[in-house]
C-alpha positions as CSV (number, residue, x, y, z in Angstrom):
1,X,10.3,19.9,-14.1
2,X,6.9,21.6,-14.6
3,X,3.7,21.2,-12.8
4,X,0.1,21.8,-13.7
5,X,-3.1,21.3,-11.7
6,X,-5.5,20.0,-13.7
7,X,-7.9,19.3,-11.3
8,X,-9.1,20.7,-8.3
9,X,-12.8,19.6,-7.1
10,X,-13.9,19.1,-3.8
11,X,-11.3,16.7,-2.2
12,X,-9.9,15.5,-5.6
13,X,-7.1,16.6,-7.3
14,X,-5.0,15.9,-10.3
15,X,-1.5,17.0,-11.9
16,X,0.6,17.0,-15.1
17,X,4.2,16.5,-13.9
18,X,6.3,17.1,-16.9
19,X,10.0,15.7,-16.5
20,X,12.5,17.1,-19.4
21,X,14.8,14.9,-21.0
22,X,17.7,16.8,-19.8
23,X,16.4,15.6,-15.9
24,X,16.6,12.4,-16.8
25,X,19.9,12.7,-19.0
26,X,21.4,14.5,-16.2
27,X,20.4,11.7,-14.0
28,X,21.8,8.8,-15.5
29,X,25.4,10.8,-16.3
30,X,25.3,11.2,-12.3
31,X,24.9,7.5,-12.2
32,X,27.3,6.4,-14.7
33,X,29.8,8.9,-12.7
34,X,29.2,7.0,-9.7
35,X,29.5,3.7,-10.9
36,X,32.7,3.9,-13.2
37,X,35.2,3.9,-10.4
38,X,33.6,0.2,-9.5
39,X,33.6,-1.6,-13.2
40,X,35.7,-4.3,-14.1
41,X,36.2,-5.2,-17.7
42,X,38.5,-7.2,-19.7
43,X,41.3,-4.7,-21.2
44,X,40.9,-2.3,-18.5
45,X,42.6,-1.5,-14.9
46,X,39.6,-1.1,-12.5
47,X,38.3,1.8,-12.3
48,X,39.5,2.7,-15.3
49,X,36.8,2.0,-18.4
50,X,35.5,4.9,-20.3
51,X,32.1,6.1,-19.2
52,X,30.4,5.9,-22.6
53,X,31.4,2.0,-22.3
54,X,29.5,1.9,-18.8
55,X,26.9,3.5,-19.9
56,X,26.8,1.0,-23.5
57,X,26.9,-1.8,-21.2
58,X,23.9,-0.6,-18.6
59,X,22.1,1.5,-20.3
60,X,18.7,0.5,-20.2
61,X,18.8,-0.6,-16.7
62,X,20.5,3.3,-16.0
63,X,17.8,4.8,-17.8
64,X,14.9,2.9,-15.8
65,X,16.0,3.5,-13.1
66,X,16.5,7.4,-13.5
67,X,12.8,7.4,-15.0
68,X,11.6,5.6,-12.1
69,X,13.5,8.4,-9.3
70,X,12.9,11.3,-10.8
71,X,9.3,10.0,-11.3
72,X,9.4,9.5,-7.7
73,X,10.9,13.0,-6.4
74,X,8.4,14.9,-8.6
75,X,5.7,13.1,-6.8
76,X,6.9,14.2,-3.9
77,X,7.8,17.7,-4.7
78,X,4.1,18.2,-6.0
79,X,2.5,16.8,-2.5
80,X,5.1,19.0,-0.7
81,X,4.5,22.3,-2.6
82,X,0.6,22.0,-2.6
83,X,0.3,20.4,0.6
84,X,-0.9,17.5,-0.5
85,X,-2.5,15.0,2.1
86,X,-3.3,11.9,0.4
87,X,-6.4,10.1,1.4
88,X,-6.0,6.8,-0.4
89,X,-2.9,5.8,-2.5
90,X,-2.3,8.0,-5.4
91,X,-3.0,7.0,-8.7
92,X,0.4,7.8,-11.1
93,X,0.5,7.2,-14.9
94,X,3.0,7.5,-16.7
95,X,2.1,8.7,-20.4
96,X,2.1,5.2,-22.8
97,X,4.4,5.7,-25.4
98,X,7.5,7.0,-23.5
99,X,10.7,6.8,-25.0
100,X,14.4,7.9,-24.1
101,X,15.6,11.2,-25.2
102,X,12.1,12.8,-24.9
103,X,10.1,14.6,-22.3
104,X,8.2,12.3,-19.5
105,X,4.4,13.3,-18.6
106,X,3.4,11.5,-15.9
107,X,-0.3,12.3,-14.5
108,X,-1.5,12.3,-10.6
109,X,-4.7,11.9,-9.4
110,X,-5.5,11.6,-5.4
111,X,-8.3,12.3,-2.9
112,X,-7.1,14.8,-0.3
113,X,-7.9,14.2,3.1
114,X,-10.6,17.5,4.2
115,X,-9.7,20.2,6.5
116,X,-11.6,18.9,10.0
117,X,-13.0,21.6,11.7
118,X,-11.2,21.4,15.2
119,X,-13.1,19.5,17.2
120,X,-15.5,20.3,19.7
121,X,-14.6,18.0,23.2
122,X,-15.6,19.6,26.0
123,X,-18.7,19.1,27.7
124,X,-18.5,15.3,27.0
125,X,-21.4,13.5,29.0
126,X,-20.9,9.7,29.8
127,X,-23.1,7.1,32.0
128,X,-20.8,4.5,33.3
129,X,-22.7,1.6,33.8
130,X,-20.9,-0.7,36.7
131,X,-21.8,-4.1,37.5
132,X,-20.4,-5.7,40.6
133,X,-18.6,-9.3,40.4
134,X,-20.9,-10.4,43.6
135,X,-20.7,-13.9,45.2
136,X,-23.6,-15.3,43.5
137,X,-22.2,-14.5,39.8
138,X,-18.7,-16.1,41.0
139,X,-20.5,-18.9,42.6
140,X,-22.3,-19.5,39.4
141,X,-19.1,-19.1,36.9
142,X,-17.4,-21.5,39.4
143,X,-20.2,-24.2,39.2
144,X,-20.3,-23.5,34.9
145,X,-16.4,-24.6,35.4
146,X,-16.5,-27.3,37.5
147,X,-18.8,-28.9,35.3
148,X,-16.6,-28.0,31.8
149,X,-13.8,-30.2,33.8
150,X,-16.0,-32.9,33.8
151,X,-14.3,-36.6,34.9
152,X,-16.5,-40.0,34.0
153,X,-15.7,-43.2,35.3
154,X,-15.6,-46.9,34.6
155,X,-19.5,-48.0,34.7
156,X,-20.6,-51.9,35.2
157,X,-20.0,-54.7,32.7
158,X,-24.1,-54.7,32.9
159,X,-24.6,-51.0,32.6
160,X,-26.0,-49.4,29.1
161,X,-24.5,-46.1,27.9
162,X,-26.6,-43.1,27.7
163,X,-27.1,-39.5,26.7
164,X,-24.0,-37.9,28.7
165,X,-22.0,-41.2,29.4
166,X,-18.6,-41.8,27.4
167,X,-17.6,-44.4,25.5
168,X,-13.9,-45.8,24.7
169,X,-13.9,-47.6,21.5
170,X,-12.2,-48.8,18.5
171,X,-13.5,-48.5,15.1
172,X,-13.1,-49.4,11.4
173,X,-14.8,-47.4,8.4
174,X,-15.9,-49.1,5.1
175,X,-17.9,-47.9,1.7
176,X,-19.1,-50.7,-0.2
177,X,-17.1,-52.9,2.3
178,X,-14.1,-51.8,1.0
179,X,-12.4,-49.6,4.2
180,X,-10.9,-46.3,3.9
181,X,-8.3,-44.1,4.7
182,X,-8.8,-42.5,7.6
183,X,-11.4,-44.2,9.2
184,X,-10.2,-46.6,11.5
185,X,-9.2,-46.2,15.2
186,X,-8.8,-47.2,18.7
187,X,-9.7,-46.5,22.3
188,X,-11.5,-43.0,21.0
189,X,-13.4,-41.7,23.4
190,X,-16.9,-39.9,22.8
191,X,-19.0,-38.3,24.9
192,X,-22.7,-39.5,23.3
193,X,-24.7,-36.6,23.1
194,X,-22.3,-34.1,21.9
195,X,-22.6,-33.9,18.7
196,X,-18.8,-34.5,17.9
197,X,-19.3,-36.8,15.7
198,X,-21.0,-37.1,12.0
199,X,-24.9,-36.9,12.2
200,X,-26.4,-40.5,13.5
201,X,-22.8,-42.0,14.6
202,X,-23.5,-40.8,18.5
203,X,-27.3,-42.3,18.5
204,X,-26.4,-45.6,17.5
205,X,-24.3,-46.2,20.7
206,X,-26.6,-45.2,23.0
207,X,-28.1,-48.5,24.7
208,X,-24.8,-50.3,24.3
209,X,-22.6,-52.1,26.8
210,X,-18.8,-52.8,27.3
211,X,-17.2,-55.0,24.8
212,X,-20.6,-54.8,22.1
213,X,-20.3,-54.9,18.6
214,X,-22.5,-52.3,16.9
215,X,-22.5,-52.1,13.0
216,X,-22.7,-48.2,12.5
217,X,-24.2,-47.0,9.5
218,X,-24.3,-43.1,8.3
219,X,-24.0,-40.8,5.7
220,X,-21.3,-38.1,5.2
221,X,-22.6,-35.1,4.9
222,X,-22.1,-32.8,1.7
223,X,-19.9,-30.5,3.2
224,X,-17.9,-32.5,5.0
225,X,-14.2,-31.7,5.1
226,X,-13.0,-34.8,3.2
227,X,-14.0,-34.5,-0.4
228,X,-13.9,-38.0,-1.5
229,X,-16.1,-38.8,1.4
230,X,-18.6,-36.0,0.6
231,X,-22.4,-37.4,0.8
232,X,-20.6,-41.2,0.9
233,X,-22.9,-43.8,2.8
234,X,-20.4,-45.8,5.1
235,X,-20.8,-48.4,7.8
236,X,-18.4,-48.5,10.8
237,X,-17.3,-51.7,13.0
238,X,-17.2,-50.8,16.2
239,X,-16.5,-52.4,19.2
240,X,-16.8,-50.7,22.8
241,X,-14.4,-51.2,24.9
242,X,-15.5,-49.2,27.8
243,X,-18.6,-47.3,29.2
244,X,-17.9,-44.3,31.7
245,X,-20.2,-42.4,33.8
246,X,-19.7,-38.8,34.7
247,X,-18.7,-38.0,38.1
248,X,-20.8,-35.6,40.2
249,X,-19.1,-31.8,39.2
250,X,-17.3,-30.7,42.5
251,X,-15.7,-27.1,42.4
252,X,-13.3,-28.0,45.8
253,X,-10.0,-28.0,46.8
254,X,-8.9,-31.5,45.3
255,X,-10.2,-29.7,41.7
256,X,-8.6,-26.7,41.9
257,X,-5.3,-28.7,43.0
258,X,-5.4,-31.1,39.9
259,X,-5.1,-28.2,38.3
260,X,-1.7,-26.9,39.9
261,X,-3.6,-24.2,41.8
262,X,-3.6,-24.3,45.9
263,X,-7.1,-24.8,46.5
264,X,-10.2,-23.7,45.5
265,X,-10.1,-19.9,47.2
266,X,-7.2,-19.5,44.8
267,X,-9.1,-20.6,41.8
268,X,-12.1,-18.5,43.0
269,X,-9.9,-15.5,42.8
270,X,-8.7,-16.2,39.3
271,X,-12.5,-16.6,38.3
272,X,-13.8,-13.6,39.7
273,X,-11.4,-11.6,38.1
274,X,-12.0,-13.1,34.9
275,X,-15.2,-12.1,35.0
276,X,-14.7,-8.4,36.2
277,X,-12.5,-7.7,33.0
278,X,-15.2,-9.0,31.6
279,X,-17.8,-6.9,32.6
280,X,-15.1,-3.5,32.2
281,X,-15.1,-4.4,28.9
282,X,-18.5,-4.6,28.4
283,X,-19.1,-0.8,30.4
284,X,-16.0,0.4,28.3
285,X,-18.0,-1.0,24.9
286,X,-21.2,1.3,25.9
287,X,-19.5,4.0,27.0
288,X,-17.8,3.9,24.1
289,X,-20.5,3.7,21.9
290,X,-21.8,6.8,23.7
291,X,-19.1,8.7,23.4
292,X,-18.7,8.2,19.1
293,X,-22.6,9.0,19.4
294,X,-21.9,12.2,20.6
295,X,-18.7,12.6,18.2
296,X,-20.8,12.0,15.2
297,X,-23.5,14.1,16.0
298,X,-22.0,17.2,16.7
299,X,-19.9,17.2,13.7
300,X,-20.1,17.0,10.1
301,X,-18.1,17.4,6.9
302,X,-17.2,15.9,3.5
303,X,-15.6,12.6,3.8
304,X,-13.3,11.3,0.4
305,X,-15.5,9.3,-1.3
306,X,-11.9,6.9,-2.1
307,X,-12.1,6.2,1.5
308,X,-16.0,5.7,2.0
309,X,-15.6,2.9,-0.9
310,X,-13.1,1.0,1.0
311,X,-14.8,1.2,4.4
312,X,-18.2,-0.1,2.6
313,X,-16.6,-2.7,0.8
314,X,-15.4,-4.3,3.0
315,X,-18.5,-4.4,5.1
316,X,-20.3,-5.7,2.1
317,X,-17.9,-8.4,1.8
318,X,-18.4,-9.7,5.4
319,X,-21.8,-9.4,4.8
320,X,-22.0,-11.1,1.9
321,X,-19.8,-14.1,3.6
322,X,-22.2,-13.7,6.7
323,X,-25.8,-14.5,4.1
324,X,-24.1,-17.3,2.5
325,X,-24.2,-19.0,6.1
326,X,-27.7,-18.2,6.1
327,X,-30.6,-21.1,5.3
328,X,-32.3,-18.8,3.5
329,X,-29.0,-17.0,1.4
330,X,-31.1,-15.6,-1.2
331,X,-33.6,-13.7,1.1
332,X,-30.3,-12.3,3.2
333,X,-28.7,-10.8,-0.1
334,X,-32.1,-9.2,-0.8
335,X,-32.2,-8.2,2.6
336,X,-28.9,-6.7,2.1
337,X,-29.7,-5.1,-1.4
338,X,-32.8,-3.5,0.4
339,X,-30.4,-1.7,3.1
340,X,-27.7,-1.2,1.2
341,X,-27.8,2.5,1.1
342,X,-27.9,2.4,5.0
343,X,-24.6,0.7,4.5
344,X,-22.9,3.1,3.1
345,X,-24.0,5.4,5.6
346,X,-22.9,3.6,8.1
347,X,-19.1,3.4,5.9
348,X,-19.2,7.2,5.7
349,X,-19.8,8.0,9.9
350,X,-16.8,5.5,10.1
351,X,-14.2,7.0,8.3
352,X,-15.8,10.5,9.4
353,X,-15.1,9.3,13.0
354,X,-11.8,7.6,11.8
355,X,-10.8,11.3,10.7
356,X,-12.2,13.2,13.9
357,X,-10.0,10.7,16.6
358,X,-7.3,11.1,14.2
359,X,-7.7,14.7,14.1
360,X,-8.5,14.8,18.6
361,X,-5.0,12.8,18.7
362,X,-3.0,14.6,17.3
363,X,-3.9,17.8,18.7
364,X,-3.5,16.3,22.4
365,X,-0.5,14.8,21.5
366,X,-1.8,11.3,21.8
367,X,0.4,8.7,20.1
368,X,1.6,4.9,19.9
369,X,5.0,4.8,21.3
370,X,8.0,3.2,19.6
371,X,8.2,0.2,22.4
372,X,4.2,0.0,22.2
373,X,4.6,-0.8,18.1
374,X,7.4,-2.9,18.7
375,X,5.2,-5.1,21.1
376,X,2.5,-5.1,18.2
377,X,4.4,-6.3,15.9
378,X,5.6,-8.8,17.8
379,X,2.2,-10.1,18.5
380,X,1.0,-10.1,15.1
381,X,4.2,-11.8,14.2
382,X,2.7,-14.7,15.9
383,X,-0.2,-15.7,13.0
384,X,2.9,-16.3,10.9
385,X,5.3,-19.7,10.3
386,X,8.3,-19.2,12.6
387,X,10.8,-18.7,9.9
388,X,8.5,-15.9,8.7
389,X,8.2,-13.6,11.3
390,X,11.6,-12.0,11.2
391,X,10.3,-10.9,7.2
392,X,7.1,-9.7,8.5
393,X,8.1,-7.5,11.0
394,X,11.0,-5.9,7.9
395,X,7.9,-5.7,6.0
396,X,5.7,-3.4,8.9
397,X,8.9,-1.3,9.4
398,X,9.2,-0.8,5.7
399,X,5.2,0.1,4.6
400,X,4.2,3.1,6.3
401,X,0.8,2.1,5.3
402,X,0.8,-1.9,6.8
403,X,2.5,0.1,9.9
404,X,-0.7,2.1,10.6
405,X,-3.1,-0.3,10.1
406,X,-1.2,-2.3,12.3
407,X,-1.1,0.9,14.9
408,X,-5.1,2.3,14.6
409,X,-6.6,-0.2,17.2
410,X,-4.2,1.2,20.0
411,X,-4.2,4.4,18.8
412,X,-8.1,4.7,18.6
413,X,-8.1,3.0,22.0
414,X,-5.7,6.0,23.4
415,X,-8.2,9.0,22.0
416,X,-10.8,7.3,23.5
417,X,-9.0,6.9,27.0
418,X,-8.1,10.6,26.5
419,X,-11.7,11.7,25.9
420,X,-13.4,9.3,28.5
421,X,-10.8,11.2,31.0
422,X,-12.2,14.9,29.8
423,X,-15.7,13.5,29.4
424,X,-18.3,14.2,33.2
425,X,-18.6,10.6,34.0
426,X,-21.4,9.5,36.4
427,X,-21.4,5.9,37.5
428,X,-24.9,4.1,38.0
429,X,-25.0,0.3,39.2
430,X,-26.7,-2.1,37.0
431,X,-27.2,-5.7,36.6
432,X,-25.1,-7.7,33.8
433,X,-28.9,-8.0,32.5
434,X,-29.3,-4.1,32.2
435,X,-25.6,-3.7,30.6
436,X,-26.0,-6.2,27.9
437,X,-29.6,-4.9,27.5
438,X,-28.2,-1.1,27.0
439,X,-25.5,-2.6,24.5
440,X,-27.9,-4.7,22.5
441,X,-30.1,-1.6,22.1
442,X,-27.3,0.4,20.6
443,X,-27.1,-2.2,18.6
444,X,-30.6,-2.0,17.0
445,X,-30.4,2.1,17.2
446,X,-30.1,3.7,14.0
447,X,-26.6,4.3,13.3
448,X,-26.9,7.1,9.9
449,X,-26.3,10.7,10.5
450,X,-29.2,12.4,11.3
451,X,-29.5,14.2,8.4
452,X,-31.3,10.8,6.8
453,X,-33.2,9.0,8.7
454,X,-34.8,5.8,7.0
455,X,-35.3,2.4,9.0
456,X,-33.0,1.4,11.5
457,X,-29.6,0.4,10.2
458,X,-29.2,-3.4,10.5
459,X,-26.0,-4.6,13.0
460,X,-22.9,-4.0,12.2
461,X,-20.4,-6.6,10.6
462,X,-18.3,-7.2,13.1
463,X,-15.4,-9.8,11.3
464,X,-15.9,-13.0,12.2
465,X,-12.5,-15.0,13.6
466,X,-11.8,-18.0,11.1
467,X,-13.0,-21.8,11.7
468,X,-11.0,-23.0,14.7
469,X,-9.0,-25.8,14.1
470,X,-10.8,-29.2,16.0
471,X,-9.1,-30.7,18.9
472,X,-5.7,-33.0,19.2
473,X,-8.0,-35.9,20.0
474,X,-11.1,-34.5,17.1
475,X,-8.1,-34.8,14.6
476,X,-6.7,-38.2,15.4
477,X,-10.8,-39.7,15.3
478,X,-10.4,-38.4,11.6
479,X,-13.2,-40.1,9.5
480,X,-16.1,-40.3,12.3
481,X,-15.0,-36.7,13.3
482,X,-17.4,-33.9,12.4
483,X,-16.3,-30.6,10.6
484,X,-15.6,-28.1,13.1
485,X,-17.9,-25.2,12.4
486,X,-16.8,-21.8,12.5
487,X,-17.6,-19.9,15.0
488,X,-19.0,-16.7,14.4
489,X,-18.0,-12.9,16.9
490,X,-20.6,-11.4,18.1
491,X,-21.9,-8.4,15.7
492,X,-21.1,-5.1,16.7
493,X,-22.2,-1.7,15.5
494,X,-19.9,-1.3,12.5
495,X,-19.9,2.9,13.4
496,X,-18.4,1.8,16.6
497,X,-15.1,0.5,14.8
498,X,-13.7,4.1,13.5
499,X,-10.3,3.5,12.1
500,X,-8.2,6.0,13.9
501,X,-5.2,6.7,11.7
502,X,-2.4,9.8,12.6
503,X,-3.2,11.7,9.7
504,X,0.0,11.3,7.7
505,X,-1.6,7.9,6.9
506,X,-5.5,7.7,7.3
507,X,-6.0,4.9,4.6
508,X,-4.6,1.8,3.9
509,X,-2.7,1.7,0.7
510,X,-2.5,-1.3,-2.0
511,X,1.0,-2.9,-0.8
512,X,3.7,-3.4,-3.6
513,X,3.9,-6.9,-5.0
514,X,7.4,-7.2,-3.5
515,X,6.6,-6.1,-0.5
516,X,3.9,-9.2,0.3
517,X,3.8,-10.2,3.8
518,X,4.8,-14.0,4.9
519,X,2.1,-16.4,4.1
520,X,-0.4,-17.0,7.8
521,X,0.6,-20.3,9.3
């Protein structure tokens, strides 16, 4: 085996690998050695067929498979000897034209990841801003869930429904008079005024009274989630069979007991400290913040570009999902085309930092433990089918790379612990006000390196959650139900979301098509 660096620029490199015939000969004798002893063939004792006969009969697959080995060891000979620490997966061609009995060139190319300059991490300075839980913000939060468990009851014969009252009623859909599938149901209950249904269904109820008959007439909308109903005109027969009032919200004892809890001191409890890991995780998300400020400005060096690519597509793919939302998608791609630049700046100070918590881990000894990865894999399990999860979990313990993608949240979460407990922390009370103010002002600071300063950089794009699936009841209305929107996460400073990877395996590699994960539920 010979090897050649061809390359050597910066953080790329490149290598002719050159394999001899006699490797690879040597190779599949080995093998056909090995696998004699187990051949049965008619004529012959087991065990006992001539090894040119094995070899006849396998050849091909004997010879692939002693390509694709030694292929493999010389890869891994050339990243041992030089030291290799790949940045992105490696790109390896085999020369075109190969044939058996002759020489094998295969050529490597990689990124390297770059030398970090140990970092700097003492005299760490971080504000903790605290806000206090009080009585008022509990009272409030209990108040804002009394009402969410709203209760309505049965209103007068006599009595007209309004904005706010619900209605129990039973319902058939027609186009052209012909009805459809789907679009007929009974003793649905809608709360007028919430928008749960298609546009115009909810007005046309209000004024009625128990046991009316109101002729509904709407029009689907264009994106509605039933395509042959998509812009349809359609008329409903409904008749109401009830009209409910809602009761006065009461956050007391008989609440919190309809809800399995003692009383309402017990339910207070739960609240308040709902809302104090709440507001931790909001102080935690600015100090946080602070603390990669002060990372990225006191250190700088050459990022592989491999890994700058990946980081800014995908923000440019969220973004681009994020304008298509937008009224106005064509000024929101311009918008985007205008600061695109600032982008990619923002891509390169997150794998810089991605490198530099990497790089703070290790040499503190910071890492995700073996129970700790068994307990993530178990939770991501869940997004899978049941009879699935066994194969994704094989499938994390098998691809080093899926493995720390999977692992970087903790593991970026466990720096950051380590360097918030090095850091001079002074705590200063604020309101919630103050907290989400200082956030949201990170938010709008410029998040480039220093070095070049343009315009602010526009929020980062934080990945939105997919549409949540409508409610047991919102899927049994069926036609009169409205798409359920998706919900959009709050954006977040994309330099705040530094993929920490131990450095053996920074970047996330392209995963073998046999190796595909289990299809999400």
């Amino acid at each position: 085996m010979q090897i050649v660096e061809t390359l050597n620029e910066g953080l790329k490199r490149a290598y002719e690998i050159k394999i001899t015939a006699k490797d690879i000969e040597s190779r599949v004798e080995a093998e056909v050695k090995k696998m004699a002893p187990q051949v049965n063939m008619p004529g012959f004792r087991k065990g006992k067929v001539p090894a040119n006969l094995v070899r006849k009969m396998h050849n091909d697959a004997l010879m692939q498979d002693a390509l694709n080995s030694t292929v493999q060891e010389s890869i891994e000979k050339t990243m041992t000897d030089n030291k290799l620490r790949p940045a992105m997966q490696p790109s390896v061609n085999l020369e075109d034209g190969y044939e058996p009995g002759k020489d094998a060139l295969v050529k490597l190319e990689l990124e390297v990841l770059p030398e970090v300059p140990t970092p700097d991490v003492e005299g760490l300075k971080l504000e903790r801003l605290q806000v206090e839980a009080d009585k008022k913000t509990v009272d409030e939060a209990l108040q804002k869930f009394a009402e969410s468990q709203k209760q309505f009851e049965t209103a007068a014969k006599s009595y007209k429904a309004q904005t706010g009252d619900q209605v129990l009623i039973d319902f058939e859909g027609k186009i052209d008079g012909v009805p459809f599938e789907g679009g007929k149901g009974e003793g649905m209950a809608i709360e007028l005024g919430s928008g749960r249904l298609i546009p115009g269904f909810e007005d046309q109820l209000i004024g009625k009274k128990a046991n009316d008959e109101v002729l509904v007439k709407v029009t689907f909308p264009d994106d509605y989630n039933v395509e042959d109903l998509k812009g349809k005109d359609a008329t409903f027969d409904v008749v109401i069979g009830e009209v409910q009032k809602p009761k006065e919200a009461k956050a007391d004892d008989e609440m919190a007991k309809s809800m399995g809890l003692e009383g309402i001191d017990q339910l207070t409890e739960l609240l308040k400290g709902q809302i104090e890991q709440e507001l931790n995780g909001l102080t935690r998300t600015h100090m946080k913040r602070k603390l990669l400020d002060q990372l990225a400005a006191s250190h700088d060096f050459d990022v592989p570009p491999s890994m700058v690519e990946a980081e800014f597509s995908q923000i440019w793919q969220q973004l681009e999902q994020e304008a298509a939302q937008e009224e106005d998608a064509e000024a929101a791609r311009k918008e985007m085309e205008d600061e695109k630049e600032e982008y990619r700046d923002i891509a390169v100070r997150r794998v810089r930092l991605g490198l530099l918590l990497s790089e703070i881990g290790q040499a503190n000894g910071v890492e995700v433990s073996q129970q700790e990865m068994s307990m993530l894999m178990q939770q991501a399990a869940q997004q899978y089918r049941p009879e699935d999860r066994d194969r994704f979990i094989q499938y994390i313990q098998q691809d080093q790379m899926a493995a720390a993608q999977l692992r970087a949240p903790m593991y970026e979460d466990k720096v950051v612990d380590f360097l918030f407990d090095k850091a001079e922390v002074t705590d200063r009370k604020v309101t919630r006000e103050e907290l989400e103010a200082a956030i949201e002002a990170e938010d709008e600071a410029e998040t480039k390196p220093a070095a070049k300063k343009k315009a602010p950089a526009k929020k980062a794009a934080a990945k939105k959650p997919a549409a949540k699936k409508a409610s047991d009841d919102a899927k049994e209305e069926k036609a009169p139900a409205k798409k359920a929107p998706a919900k959009k996460a709050p954006a977040k400073d994309a330099a705040e979301k530094a993929p920490a990877k131990k450095a053996a395996d920074k970047a996330p590699a392209k995963k073998p098509a046999a190796k595909k994960a289990p299809a999400k539920k």
